[in-house]
C-alpha positions in Angstrom: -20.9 -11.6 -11.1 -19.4 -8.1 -11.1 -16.3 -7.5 -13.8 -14.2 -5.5 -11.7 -12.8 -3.5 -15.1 -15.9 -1.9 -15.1 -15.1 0.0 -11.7 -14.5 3.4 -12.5 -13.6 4.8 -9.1 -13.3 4.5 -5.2 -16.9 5.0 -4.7 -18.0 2.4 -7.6 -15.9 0.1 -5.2 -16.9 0.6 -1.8 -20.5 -0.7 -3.6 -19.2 -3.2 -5.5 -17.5 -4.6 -2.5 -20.2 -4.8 0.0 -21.9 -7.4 -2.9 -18.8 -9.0 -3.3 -17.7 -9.4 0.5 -21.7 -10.9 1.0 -21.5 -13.6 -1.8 -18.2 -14.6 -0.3 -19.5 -15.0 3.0 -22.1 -17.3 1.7 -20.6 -19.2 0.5 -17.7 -19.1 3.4 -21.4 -20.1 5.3 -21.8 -19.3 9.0 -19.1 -18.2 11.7 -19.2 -17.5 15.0 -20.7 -14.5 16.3 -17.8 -13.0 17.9 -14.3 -13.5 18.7 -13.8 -15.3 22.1 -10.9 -14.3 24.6 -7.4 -16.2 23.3 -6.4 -16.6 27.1 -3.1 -18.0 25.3 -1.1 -20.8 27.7 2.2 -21.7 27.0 2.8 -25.3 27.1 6.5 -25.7 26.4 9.5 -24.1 25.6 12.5 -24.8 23.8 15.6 -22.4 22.3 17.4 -23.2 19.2 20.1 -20.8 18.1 18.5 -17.3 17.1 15.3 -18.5 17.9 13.5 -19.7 20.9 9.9 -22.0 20.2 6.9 -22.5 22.4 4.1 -24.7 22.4 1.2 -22.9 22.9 -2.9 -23.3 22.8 -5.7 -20.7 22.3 -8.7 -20.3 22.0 -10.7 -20.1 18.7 -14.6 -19.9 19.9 -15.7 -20.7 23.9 -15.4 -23.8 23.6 -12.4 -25.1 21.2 -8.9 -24.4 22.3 -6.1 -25.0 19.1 -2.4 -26.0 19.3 0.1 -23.9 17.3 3.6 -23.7 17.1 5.1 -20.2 18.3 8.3 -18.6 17.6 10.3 -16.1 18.9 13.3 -14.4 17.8 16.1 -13.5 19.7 15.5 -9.3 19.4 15.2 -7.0 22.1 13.1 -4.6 20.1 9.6 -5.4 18.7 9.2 -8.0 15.9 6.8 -8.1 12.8 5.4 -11.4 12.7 3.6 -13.5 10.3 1.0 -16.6 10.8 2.1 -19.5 9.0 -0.7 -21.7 7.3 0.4 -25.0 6.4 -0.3 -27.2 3.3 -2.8 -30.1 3.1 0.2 -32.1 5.0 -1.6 -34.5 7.4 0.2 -33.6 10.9 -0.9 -29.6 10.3 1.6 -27.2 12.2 4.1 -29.8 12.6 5.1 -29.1 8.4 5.8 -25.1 9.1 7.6 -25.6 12.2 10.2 -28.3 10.8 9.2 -31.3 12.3 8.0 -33.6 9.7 7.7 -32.7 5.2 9.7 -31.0 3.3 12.7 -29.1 4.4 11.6 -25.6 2.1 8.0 -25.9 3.7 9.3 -25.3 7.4 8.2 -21.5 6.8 8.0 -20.8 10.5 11.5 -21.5 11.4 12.6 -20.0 8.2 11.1 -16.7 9.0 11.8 -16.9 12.4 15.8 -17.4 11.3 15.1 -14.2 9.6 14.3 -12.1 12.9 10.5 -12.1 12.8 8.2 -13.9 15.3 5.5 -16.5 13.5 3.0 -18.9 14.4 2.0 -22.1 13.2 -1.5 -23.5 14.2 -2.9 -26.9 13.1 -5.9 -26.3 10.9 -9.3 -28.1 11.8 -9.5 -31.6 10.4 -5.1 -31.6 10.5 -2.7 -32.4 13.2 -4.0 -32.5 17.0 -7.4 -31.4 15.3 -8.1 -34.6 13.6 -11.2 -36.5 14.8 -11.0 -39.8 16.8 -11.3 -42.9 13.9 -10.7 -40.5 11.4 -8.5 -39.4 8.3 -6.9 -35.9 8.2 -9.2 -34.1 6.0 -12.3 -35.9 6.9 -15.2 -33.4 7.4 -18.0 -35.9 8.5 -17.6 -34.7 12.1 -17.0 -30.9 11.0 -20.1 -31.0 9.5 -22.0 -32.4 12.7 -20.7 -29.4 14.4 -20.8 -26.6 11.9 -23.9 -28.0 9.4 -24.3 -24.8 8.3 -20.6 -23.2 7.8 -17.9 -24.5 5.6 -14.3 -25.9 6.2 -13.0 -22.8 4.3 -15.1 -20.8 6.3 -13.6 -22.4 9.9 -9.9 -22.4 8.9 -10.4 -18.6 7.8 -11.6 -17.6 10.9 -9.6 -20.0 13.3 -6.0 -18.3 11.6 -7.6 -15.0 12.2 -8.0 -15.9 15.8 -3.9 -16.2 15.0 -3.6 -13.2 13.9 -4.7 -11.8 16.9 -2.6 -14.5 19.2 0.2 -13.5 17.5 0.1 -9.8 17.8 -0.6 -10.2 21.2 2.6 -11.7 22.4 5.1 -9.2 23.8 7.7 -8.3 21.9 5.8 -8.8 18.5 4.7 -5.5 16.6 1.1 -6.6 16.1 0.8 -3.5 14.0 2.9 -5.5 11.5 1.7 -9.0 10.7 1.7 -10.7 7.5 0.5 -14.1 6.8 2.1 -16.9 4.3 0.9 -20.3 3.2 1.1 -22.8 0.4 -1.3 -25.2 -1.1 -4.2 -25.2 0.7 -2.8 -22.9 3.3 -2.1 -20.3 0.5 -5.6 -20.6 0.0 -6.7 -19.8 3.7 -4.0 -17.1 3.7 -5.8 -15.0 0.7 -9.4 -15.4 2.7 -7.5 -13.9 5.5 -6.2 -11.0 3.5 -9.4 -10.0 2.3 -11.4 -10.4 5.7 -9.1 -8.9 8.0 -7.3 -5.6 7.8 -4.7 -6.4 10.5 -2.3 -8.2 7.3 -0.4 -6.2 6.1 1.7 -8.7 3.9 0.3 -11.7 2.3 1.9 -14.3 0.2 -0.2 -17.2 -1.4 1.8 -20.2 -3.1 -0.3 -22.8 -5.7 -3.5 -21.2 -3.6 -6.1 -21.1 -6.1 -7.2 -21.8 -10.6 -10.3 -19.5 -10.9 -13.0 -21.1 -11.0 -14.7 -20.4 -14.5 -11.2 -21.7 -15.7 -11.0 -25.0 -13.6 -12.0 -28.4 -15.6 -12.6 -29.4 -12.2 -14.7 -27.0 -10.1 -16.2 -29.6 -8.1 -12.5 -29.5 -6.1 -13.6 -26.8 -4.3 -17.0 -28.7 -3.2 -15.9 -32.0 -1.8 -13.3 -34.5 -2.9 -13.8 -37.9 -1.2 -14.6 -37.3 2.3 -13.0 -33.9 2.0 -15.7 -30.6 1.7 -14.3 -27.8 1.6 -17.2 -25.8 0.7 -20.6 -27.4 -0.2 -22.2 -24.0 -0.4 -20.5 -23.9 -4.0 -22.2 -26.9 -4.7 -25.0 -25.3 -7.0 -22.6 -22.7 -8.3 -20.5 -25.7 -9.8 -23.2 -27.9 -11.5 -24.7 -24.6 -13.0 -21.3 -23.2 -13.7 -22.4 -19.9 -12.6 -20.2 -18.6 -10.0 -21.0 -15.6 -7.8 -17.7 -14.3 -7.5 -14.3 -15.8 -8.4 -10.6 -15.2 -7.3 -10.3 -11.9 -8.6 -12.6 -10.5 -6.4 -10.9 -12.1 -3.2 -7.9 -10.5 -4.4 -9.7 -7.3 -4.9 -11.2 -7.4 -1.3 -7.7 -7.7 0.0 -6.8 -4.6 -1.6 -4.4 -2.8 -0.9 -3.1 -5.1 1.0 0.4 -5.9 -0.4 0.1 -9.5 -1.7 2.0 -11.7 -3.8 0.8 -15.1 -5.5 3.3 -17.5 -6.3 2.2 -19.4 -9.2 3.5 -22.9 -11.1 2.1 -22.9 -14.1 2.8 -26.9 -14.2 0.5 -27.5 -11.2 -0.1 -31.0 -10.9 -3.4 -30.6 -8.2 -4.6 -27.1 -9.6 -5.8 -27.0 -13.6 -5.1 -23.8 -15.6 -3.3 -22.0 -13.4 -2.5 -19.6 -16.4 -5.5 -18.2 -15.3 -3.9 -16.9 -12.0 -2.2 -13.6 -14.1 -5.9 -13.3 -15.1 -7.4 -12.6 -11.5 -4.5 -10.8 -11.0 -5.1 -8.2 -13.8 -8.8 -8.1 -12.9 -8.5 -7.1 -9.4 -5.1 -4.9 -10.3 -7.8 -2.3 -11.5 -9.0 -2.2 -7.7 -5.2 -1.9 -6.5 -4.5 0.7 -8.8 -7.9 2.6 -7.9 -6.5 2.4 -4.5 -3.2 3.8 -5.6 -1.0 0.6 -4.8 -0.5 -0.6 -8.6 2.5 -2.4 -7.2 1.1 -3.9 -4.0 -0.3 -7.1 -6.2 2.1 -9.0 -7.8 1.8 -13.0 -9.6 5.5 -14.5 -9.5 5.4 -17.7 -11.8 7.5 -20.6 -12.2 7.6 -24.4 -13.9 8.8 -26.6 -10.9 5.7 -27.8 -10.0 3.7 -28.1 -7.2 6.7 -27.5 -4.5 8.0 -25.0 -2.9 11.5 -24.3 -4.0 14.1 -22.2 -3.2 13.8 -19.4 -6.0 9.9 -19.4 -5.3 11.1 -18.9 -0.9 13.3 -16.1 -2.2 10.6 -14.6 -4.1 8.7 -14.7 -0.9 11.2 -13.6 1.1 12.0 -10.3 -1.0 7.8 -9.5 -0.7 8.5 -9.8 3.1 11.4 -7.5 2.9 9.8 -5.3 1.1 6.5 -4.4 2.8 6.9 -5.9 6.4 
């Protein structure tokens, strides 16, 4: 695995990353070939005040067509925007757009209050994406489909597909997207950093322990009928990990992006070890000249997302966006 303090300048890292960008793709297993056309419908519409939101579908290869939440501000001139990933909440998009979970979690209506334009899709295996007879979560039929790819792998690429939904709606700048999530979503949102250049703002809530420092690695494999990536599978019984979360940080370099941490994380275990990925791939953002593009903002309220930790986003978005 390569220690990132032993970069010494751009060049050591344009090598270094190539390695690192192929052992997270194994991992991350096979995705499609190619992007296929979004041919984005609008399904319904609806206006709130300051905000209208659509119901929209898109598609994410040639043959599978997503539901997403979309919306729009009321601006005249072009909007930033910002994909919304949502948690490990059961009915997917519906949690960011308000409609079921916890109030702070609505991120896409938040933002959208705001004055930017964001987009909520359900992630495969949640929401309108759940297979027939089955639990949210349940990969047995994902696997059937994608036997040599990974959950992880599928929602990474399905909210880049987003990305490019998003920026494609009039009105939105899609030179100026940024991407959000918590939980699990904060976990798809830092894959999407550091695959796909178009973010330009990231923020990652209780997304991620790094692995050498988990007591429970085998999270990331499967738990119960949940895999989120079996590639990892060896990796975990050898402890030997070919990369860890530093180096996805470091591949989103310098992308601004800011983890939200509790250090009293019920799910994750030691997420102390956040501020530890973050100094490792900090020598990459400071190589790059952005020292203050990567940030780890850490409370003790647990596994939620509260209203200091939302301003603390909010402020990033500000900022950079």
């Amino acid at each position: 695995m390569i220690d990132l303090s032993k970069l010494k300048n751009p060049l050591d890292w344009i090598q270094a990353r190539k390695e690192i960008e192929s052992s997270v793709l194994k991992v991350l297993g096979k995705l499609p070939k190619e992007r296929a056309e979004l041919q984005l419908k609008v399904m319904d519409e609806e206006s709130f005040p300051g905000y209208t939101r659509r119901r929209v579908n898109y598609f994410v290869s040639e043959w599978e067509r997503i539901s997403a939440w979309l919306f729009l501000p009321e601006r005249k001139d072009q909007v930033p925007g910002i994909v919304c990933c949502h948690s490990e909440h059961p009915e997917g998009k519906s949690e960011p757009a308000g409609l079921t979970g916890e109030r702070l979690m609505a991120l896409a209506v938040h933002y959208a209050e705001q004055g930017y334009a964001t987009l909520a899709p359900d992630s495969v295996t949640a929401g309108e994406r759940v297979s027939p007879g089955k639990d949210a979560y349940d990969t047995t039929n994902f696997y059937k489909d994608w036997p040599k790819g990974s959950l992880l792998g599928k929602m990474m690429w399905d909210y880049t597909c987003s990305l490019y939904a998003l920026g494609d709606v009039p009105g939105v700048d899609g030179s100026r997207l940024g991407i959000v999530g918590h939980g699990l979503g904060g976990t798809c949102a830092l894959l999407v950093a550091a695959f796909d250049e178009r973010v330009q703002v990231c923020v990652a809530s209780c997304g991620f322990t790094r692995f050498h420092d988990d007591k429970q690695p085998g999270r990331w494999v499967q738990v119960g009928d949940c895999a989120l990536a079996p590639n990892l599978k060896e990796a975990v019984a050898k402890k030997e990990f070919p990369f860890d979360w530093e180096h996805v940080l470091a591949l989103a370099a310098p992308t601004p992006t800011l983890l939200i941490t509790a250090l009293n994380d019920e799910k994750l275990a030691n997420t102390k070890s956040c501020q530890k990925a973050r100094d490792a791939a900090g020598n990459i953002y400071r190589m790059l000249g952005r020292d203050d593009a990567l940030e780890n903002w850490t409370h003790s309220k647990g596994r939620a997302m509260t209203v200091e930790t939302l301003d603390a986003a909010d402020a990033w978005f500000e900022r950079w966006l």
